[in-house]
C-alpha positions as a Markdown table, in Angstrom:
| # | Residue | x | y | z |
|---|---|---|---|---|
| 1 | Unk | 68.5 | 147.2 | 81.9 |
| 2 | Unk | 65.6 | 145.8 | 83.4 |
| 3 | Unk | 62.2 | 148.3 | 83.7 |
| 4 | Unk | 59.5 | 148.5 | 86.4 |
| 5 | Unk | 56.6 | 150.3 | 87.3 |
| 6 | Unk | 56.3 | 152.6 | 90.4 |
| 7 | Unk | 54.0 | 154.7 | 91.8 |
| 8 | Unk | 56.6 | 157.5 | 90.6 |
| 9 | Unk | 56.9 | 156.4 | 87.2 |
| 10 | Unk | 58.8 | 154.1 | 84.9 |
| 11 | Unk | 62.1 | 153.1 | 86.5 |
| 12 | Unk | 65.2 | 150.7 | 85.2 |
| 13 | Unk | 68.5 | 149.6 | 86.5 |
| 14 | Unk | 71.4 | 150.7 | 85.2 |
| 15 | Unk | 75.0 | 148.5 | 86.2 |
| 16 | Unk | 78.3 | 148.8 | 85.1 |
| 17 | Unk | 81.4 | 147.1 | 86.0 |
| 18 | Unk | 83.2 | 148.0 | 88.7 |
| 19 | Unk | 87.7 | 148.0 | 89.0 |
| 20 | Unk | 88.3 | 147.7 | 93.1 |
| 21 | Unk | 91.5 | 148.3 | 94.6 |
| 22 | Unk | 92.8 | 145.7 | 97.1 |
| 23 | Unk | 91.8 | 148.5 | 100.1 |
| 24 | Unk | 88.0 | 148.7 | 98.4 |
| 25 | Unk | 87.7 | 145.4 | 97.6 |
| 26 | Unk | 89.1 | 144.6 | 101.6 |
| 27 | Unk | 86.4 | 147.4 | 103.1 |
| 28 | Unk | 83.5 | 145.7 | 100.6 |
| 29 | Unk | 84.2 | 142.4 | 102.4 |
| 30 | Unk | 84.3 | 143.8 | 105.6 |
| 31 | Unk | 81.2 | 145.3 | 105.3 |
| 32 | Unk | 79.5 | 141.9 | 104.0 |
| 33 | Unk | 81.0 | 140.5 | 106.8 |
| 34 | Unk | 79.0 | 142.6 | 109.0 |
| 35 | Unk | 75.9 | 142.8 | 106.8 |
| 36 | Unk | 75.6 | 138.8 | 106.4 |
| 37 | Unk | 76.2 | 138.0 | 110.6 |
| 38 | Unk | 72.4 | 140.7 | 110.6 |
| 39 | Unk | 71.0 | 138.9 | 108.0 |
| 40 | Unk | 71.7 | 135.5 | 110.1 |
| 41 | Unk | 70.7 | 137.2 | 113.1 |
| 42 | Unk | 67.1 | 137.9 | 111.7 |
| 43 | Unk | 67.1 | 134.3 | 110.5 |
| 44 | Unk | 67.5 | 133.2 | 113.9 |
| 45 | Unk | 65.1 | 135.5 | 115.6 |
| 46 | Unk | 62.7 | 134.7 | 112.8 |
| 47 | Unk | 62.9 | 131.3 | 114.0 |
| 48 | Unk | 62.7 | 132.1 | 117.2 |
| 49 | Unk | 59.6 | 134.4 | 117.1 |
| 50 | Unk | 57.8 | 131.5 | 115.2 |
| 51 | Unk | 58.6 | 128.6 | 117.6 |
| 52 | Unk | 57.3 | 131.3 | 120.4 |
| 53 | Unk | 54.2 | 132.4 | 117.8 |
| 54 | Unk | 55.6 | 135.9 | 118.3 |
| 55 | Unk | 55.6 | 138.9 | 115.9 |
| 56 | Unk | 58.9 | 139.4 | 114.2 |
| 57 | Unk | 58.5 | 142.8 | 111.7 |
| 58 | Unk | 61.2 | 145.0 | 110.5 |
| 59 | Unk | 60.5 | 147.6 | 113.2 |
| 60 | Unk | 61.4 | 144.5 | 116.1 |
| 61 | Unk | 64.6 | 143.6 | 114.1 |
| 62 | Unk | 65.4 | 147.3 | 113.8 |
| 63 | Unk | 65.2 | 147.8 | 117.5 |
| 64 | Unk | 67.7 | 144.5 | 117.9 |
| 65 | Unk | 70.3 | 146.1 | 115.2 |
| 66 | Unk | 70.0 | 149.3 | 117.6 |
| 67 | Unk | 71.0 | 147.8 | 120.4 |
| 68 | Unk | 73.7 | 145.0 | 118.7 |
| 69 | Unk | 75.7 | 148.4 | 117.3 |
| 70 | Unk | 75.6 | 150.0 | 120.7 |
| 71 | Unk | 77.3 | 146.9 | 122.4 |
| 72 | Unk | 79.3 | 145.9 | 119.1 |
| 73 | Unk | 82.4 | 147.6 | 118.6 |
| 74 | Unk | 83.1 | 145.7 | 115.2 |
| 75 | Unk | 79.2 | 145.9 | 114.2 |
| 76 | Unk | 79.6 | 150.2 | 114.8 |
| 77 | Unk | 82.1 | 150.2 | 112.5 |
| 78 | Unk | 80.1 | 150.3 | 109.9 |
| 79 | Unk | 77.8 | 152.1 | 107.9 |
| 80 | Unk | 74.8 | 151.7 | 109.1 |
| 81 | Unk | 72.3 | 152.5 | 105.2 |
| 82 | Unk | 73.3 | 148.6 | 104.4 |
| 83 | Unk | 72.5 | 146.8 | 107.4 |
| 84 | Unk | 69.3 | 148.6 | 107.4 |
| 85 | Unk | 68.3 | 147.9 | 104.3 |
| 86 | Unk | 69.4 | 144.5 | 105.0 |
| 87 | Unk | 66.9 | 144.7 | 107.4 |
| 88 | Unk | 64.3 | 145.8 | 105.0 |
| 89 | Unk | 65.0 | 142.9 | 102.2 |
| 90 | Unk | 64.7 | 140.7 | 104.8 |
| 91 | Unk | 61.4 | 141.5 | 106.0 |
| 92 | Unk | 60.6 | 142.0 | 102.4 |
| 93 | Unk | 61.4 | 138.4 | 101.8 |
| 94 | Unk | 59.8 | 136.7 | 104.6 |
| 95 | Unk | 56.9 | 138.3 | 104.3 |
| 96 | Unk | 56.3 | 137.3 | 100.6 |
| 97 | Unk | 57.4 | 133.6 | 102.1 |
| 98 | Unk | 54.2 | 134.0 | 104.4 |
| 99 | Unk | 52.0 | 135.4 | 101.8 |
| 100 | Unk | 52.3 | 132.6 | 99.6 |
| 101 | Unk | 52.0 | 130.0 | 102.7 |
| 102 | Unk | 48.8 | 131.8 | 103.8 |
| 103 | Unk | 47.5 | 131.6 | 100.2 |
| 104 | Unk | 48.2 | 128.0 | 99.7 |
| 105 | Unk | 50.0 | 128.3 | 96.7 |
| 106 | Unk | 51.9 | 124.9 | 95.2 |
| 107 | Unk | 55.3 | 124.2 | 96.8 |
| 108 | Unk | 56.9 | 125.0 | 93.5 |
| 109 | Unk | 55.4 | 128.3 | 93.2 |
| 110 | Unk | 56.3 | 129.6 | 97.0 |
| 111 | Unk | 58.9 | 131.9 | 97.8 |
| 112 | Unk | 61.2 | 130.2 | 100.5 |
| 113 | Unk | 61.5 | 131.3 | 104.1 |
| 114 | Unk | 65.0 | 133.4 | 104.6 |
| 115 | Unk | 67.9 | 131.3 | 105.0 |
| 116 | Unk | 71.3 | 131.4 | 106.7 |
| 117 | Unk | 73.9 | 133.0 | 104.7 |
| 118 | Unk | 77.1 | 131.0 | 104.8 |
| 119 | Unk | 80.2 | 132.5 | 104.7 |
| 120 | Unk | 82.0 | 130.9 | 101.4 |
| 121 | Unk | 78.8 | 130.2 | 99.7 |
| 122 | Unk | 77.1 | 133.3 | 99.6 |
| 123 | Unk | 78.2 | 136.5 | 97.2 |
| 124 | Unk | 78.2 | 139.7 | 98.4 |
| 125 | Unk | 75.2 | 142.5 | 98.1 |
| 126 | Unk | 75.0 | 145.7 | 99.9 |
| 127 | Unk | 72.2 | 148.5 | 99.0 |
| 128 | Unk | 72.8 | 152.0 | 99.5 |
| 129 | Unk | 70.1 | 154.8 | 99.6 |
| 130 | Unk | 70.3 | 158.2 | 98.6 |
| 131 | Unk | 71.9 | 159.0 | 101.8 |
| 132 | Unk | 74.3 | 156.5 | 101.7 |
| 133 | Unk | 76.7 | 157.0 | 98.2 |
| 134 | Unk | 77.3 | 160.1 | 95.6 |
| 135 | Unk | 78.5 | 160.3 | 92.7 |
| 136 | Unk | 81.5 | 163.0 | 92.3 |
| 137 | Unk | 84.9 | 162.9 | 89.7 |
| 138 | Unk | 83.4 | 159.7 | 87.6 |
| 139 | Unk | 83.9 | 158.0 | 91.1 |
| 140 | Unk | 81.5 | 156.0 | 93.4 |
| 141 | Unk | 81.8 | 156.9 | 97.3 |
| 142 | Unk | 80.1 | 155.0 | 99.5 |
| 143 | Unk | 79.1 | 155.4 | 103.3 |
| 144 | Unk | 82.0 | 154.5 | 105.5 |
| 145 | Unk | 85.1 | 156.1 | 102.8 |
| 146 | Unk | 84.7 | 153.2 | 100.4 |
| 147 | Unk | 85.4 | 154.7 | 96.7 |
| 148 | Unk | 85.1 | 152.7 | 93.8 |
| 149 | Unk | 86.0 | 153.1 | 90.3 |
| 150 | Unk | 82.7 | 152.6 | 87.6 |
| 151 | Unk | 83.6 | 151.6 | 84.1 |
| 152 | Unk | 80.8 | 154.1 | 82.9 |
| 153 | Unk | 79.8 | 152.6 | 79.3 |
| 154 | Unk | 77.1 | 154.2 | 79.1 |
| 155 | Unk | 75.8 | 157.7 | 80.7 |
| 156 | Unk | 73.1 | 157.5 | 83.3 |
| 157 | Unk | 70.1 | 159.1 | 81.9 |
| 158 | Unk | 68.8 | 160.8 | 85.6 |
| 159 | Unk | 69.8 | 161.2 | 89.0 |
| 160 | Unk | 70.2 | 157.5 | 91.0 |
| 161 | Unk | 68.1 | 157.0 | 94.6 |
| 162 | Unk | 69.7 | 153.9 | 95.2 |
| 163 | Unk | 72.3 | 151.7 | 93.8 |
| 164 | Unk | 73.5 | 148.1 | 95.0 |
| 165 | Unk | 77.0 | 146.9 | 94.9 |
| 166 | Unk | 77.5 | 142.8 | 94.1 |
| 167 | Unk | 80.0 | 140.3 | 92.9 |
| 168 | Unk | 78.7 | 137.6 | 90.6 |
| 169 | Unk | 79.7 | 134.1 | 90.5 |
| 170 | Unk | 82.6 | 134.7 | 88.6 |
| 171 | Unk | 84.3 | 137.0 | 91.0 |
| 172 | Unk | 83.3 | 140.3 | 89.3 |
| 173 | Unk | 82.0 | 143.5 | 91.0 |
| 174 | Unk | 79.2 | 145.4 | 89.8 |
| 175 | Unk | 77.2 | 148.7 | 90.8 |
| 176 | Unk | 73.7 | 148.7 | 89.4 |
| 177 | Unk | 72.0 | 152.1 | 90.0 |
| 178 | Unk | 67.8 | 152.5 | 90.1 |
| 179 | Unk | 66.7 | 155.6 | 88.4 |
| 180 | Unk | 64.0 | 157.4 | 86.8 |
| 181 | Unk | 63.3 | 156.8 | 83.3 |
| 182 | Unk | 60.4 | 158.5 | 80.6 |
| 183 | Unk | 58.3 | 156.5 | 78.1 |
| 184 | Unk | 60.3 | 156.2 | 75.0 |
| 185 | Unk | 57.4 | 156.1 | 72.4 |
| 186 | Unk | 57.6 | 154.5 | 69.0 |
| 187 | Unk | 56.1 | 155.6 | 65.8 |
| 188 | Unk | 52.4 | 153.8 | 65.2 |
| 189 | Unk | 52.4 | 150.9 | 62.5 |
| 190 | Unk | 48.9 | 149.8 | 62.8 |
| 191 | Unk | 49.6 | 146.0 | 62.9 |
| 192 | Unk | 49.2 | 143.7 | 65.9 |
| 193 | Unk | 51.0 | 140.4 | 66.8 |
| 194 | Unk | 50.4 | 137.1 | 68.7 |
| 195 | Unk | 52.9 | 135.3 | 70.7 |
| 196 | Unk | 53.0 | 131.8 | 71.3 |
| 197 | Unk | 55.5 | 130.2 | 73.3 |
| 198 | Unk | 56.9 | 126.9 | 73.0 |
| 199 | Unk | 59.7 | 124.7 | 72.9 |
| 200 | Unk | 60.8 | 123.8 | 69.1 |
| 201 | Unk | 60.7 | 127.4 | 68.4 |
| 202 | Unk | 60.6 | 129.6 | 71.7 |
| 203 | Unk | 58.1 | 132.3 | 69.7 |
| 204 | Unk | 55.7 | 131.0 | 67.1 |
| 205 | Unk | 54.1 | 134.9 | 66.1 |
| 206 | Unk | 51.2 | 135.3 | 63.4 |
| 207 | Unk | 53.7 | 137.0 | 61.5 |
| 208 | Unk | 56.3 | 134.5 | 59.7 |
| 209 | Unk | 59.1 | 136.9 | 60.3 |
| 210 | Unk | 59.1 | 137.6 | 63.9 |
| 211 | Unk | 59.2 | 134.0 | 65.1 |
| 212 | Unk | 62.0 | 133.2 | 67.0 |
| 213 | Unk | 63.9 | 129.8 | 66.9 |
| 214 | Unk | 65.6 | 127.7 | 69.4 |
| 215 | Unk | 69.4 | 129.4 | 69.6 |
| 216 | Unk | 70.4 | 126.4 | 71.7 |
| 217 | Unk | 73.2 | 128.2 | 73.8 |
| 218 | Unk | 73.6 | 125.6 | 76.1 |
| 219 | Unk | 73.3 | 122.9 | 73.8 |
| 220 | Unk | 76.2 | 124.4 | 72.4 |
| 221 | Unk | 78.3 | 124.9 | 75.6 |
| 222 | Unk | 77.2 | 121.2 | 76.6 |
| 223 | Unk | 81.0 | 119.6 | 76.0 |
| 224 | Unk | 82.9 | 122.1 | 78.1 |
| 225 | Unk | 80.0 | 122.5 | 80.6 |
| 226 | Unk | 80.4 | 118.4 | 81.0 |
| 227 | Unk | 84.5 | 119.0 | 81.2 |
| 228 | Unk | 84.4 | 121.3 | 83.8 |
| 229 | Unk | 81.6 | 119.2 | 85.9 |
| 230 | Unk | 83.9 | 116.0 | 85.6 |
| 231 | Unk | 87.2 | 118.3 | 86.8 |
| 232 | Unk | 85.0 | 119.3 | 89.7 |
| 233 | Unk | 83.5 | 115.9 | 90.4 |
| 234 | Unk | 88.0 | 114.8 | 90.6 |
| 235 | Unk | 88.7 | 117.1 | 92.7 |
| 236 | Unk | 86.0 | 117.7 | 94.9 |
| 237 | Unk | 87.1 | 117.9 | 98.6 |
| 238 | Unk | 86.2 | 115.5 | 101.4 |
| 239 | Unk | 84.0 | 116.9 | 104.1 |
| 240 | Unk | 85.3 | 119.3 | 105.6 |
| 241 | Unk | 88.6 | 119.7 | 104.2 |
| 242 | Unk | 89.2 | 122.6 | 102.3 |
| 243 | Unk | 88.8 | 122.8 | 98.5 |
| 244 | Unk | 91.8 | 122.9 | 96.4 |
| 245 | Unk | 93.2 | 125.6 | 94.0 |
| 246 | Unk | 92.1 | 123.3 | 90.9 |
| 247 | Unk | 88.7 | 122.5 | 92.0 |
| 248 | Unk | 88.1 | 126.5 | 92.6 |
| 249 | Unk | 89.6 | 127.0 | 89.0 |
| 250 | Unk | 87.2 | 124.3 | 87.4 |
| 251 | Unk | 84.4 | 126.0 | 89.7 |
| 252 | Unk | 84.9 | 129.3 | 88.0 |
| 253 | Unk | 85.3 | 128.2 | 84.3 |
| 254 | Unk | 82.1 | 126.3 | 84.8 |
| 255 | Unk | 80.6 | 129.6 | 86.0 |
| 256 | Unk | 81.9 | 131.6 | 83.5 |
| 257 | Unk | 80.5 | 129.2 | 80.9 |
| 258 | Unk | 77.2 | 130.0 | 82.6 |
| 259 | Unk | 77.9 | 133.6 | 82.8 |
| 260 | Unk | 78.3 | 133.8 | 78.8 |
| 261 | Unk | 74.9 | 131.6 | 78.3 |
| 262 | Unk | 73.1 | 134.0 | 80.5 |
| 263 | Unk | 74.5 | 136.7 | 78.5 |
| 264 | Unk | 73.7 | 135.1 | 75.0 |
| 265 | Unk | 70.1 | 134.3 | 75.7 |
| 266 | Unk | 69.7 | 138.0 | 77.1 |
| 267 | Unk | 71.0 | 139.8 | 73.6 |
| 268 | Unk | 69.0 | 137.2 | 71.8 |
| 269 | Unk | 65.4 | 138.1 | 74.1 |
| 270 | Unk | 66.1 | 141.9 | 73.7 |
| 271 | Unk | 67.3 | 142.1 | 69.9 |
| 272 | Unk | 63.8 | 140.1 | 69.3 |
| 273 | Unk | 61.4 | 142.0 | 71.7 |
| 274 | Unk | 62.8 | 145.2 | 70.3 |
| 275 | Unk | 62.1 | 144.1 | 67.0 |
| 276 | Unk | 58.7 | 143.3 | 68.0 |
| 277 | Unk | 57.7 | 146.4 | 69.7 |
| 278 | Unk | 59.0 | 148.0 | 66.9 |
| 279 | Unk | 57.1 | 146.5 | 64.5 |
| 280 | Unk | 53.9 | 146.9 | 66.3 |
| 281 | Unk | 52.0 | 148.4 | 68.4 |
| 282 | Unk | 49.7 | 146.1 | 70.0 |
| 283 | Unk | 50.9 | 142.1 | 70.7 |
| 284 | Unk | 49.0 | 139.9 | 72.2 |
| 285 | Unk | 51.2 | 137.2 | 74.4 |
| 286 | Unk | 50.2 | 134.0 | 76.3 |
| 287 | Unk | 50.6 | 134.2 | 79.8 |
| 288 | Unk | 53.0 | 131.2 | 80.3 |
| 289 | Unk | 54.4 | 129.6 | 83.0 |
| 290 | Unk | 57.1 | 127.2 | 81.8 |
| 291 | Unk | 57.9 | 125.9 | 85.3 |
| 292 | Unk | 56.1 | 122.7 | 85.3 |
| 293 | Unk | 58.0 | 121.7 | 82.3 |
| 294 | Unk | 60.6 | 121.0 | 84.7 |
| 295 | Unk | 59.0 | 117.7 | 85.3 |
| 296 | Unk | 58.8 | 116.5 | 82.0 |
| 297 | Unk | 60.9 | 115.2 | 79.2 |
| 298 | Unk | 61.7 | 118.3 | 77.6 |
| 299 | Unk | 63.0 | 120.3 | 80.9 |
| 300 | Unk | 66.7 | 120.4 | 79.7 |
| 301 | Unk | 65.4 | 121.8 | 76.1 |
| 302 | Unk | 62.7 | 124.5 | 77.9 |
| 303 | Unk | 65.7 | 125.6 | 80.2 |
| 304 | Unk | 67.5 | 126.1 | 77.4 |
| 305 | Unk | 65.0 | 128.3 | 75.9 |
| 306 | Unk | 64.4 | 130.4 | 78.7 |
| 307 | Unk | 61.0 | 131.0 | 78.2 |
| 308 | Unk | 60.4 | 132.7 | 81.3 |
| 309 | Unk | 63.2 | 135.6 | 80.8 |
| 310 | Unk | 62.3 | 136.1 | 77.3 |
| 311 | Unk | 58.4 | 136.8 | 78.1 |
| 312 | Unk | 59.6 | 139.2 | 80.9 |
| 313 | Unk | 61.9 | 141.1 | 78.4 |
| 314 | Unk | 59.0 | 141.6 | 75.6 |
| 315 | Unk | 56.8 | 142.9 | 78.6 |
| 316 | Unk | 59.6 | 145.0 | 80.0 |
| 317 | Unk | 60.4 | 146.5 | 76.4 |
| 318 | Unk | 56.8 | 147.3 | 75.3 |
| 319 | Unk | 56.3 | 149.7 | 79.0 |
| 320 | Unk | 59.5 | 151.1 | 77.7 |
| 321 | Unk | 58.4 | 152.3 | 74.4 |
| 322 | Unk | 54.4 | 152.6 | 75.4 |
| 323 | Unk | 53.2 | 149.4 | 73.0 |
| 324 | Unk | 50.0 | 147.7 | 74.5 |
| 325 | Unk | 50.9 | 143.7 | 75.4 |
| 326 | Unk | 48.1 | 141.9 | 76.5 |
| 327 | Unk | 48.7 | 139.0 | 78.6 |
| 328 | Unk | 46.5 | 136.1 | 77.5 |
| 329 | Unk | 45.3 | 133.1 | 79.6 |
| 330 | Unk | 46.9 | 129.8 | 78.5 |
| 331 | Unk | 44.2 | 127.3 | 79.3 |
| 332 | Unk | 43.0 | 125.5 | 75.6 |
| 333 | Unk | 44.6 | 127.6 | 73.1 |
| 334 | Unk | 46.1 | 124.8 | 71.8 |
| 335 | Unk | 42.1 | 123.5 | 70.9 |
| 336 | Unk | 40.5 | 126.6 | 69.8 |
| 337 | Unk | 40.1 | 127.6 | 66.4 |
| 338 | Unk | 41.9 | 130.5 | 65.8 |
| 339 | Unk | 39.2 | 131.5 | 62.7 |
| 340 | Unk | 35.7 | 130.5 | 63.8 |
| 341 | Unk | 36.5 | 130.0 | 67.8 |
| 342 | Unk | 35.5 | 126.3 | 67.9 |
| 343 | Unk | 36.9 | 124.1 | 70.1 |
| 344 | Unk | 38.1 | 120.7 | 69.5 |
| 345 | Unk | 36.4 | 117.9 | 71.5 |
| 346 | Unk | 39.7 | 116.3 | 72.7 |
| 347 | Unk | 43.1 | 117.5 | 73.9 |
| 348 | Unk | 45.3 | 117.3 | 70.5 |
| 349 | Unk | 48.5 | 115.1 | 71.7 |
| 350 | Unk | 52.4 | 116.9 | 71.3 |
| 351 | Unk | 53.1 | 114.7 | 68.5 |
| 352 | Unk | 50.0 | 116.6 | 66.2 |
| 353 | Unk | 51.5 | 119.7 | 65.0 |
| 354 | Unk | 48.5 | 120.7 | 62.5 |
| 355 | Unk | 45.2 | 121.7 | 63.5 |
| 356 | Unk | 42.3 | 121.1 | 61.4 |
| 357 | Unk | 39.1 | 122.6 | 62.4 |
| 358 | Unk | 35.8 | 120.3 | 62.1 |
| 359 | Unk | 33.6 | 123.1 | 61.6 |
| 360 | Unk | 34.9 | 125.6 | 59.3 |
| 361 | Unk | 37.6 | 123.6 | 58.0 |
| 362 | Unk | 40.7 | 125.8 | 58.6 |
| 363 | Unk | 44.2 | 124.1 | 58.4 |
| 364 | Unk | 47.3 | 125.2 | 59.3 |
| 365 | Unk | 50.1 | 124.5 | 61.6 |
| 366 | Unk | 49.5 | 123.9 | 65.3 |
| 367 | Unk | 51.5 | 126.6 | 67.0 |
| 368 | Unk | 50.7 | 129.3 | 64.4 |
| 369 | Unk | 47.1 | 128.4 | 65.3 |
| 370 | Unk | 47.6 | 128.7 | 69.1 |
| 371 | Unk | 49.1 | 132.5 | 67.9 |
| 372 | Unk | 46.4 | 133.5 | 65.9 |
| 373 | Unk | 44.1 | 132.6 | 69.2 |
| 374 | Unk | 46.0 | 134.9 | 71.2 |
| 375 | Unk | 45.2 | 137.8 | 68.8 |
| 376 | Unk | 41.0 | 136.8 | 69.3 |
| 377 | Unk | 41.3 | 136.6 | 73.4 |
| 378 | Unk | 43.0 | 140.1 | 73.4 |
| 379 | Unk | 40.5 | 141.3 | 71.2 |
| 380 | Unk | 42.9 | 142.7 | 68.6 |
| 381 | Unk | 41.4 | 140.0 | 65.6 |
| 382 | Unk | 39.7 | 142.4 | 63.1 |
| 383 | Unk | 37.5 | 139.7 | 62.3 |
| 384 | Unk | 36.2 | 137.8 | 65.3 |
| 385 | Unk | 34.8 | 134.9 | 66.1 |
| 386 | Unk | 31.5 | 136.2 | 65.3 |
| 387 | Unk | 33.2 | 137.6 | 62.0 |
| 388 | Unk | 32.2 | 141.3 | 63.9 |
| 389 | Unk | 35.3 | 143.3 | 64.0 |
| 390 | Unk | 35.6 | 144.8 | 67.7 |
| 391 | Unk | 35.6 | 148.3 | 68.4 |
| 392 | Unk | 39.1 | 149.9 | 67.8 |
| 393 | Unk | 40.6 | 146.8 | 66.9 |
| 394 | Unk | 43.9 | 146.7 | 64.5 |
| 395 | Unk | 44.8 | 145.2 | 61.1 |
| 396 | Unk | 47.7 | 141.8 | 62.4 |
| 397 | Unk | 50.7 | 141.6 | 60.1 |
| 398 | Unk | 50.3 | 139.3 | 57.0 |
| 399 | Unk | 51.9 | 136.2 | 57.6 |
């Protein structure tokens, strides 16, 4: 379940698994069919509009799927809520592409223009609004007599306003539903926490027992991962020939293999961030971005780790149950005192995993350091730099 803020309030997602019958699982197709030639036909026009330096908004590529369903027999056929919001998540998409253009952000960090959608490469994804599903008998009807059976295993805790129908890599349909959620508040502890991320041990904390070690999921899946990759690499088709019934078989053990990493480093993020917010009720975490460490050494191990996912779960968990997480900036934790606020006078290399202090003489180890800098930045140290503590700060947990 994955949380959000709105302007209405708190809202999370809610999927389930879905059982199709050869007719649903035909009409779904169909219907991708005819959402995926729109989303191709925006591509184009996009392209088109920019080579001409003309607008192309969602109300111009509304207009276009107006008149393509009054001369398109096959296109009518349809329902029209998820070409429309096909419409939408296109627009949505290129817009954030040219936002992050116009703002010159690095190539790594850009969101990529909208690209064609090709017919056996791309998975199915329709969105439905209010007006285009219902729930009624346990069953999910959709807008054009499509009815599909939910393996409800779990009750949904409001009414959904929107809900979009997928199939993962591995084949498997699933329906996840958007609705409303409340704050589910926690009783107050009166201890903080500071998170630092890193690669040895994904969470170094300032408490001993909330750190969180490397699992290594992948590392563990390595053998068959490399099996399958050398069945594929055998069987792999020539150019444009068709690919065979055992190359599709390795393909979907190999992605199945990735499907139950995924999985594992999920239930391993959210049993830890629950057990944080739980714990306390303020923590202070380093704003992270774990993408450049793509380029280095390490990139397979920080993969691994999923740093990225498991800082978005604590965040996500600690709206859901009203904790305050503090986002703290990265830059020169690693050189700061995390008792007197001094700063070393040169960048401490990886291979230096304690930190001494020069002028009050503090030792300890280099990432529990980094944490305890976290707590000063966000102002929850009850003793601060200044050894002042700050107004309506809280007592950390005792290592």
């Amino acid at each position: 379940m994955a949380a959000s803020d709105t302007d209405s309030g708190l809202h999370a997602r809610y999927t389930y698994r879905l059982r199709l019958s050869s007719t649903a699982r035909a009409r779904l197709l169909a219907e991708w069919g005819r959402c995926r030639w729109i989303w191709n036909e925006c591509v184009a026009r996009s392209k088109k509009a920019h080579a001409e330096r003309e607008a192309c908004g969602p109300a111009r590529l509304d207009r276009m799927l107006t008149q393509a369903r009054a001369v398109t027999p096959w296109l009518a056929a349809g329902s029209s809520v998820p070409q429309q919001q096909l419409i939408r998540d296109f627009g949505a998409s290129r817009a954030k592409a040219l936002k992050d253009i116009k703002e010159r952000l690095p190539v790594h960090r850009r969101a990529g223009m909208p690209r064609y959608k090709k017919k056996r490469e791309s998975d199915p994804s329709l969105n439905y609004t209010r007006r285009g599903f219902r729930l009624k008998d346990e069953r999910l009807h959709l807008a054009g007599g499509i009815v599909l059976t939910v393996v409800w295993s779990r009750e949904l805790p409001a009414e959904p306003s929107s809900v979009r129908v997928f199939r993962d890599s591995v084949g498997d349909w699933y329906a996840s539903f958007v609705v409303p959620t409340q704050v589910e508040p926690l009783p107050a502890t009166g201890r903080v926490l500071g998170v630092d991320w890193g690669v040895r041990e994904i969470a170094t904390t300032t408490s001993d027992a909330h750190d969180l070690a490397h699992p290594q999921h992948g590392g563990k899946a390595k053998a068959k991962l490399t099996r399958y990759d050398r069945m594929m690499a055998r069987r792999k088709p020539k150019k444009g020939q068709a690919a065979s019934r055992g190359y599709r078989e390795a393909k979907k053990w190999r992605a199945k293999t990735y499907q139950k990493i995924a999985r594992q480093r999920r239930d391993t993020a959210r049993k830890w961030a629950k057990r944080v917010v739980r714990d306390h009720d303020a923590v202070a975490v380093e704003d992270f971005r774990p993408k450049f460490l793509a380029k280095t050494r390490m990139a397979r191990k920080a993969a691994d780790a999923a740093i990225g996912a498991t800082k978005k779960t604590l965040i996500e968990m600690g709206r859901k149950h009203g904790r305050d997480v503090r986002l703290v900036h990265p830059a020169h934790t690693t050189m700061d005192c995390g008792r007197c606020g001094a700063r070393t006078k040169h960048a401490l290399p990886l291979s230096e995993r304690t930190y001494t202090c020069t002028a009050c003489g503090a030792v300890s180890p280099r990432d529990k350091n980094s944490a305890r800098v976290m707590l000063v930045r966000a102002g929850l140290n009850p003793a601060g730099v200044e050894g002042v503590r700050p107004p309506g700060a809280q007592l950390p947990e005792a290592a």
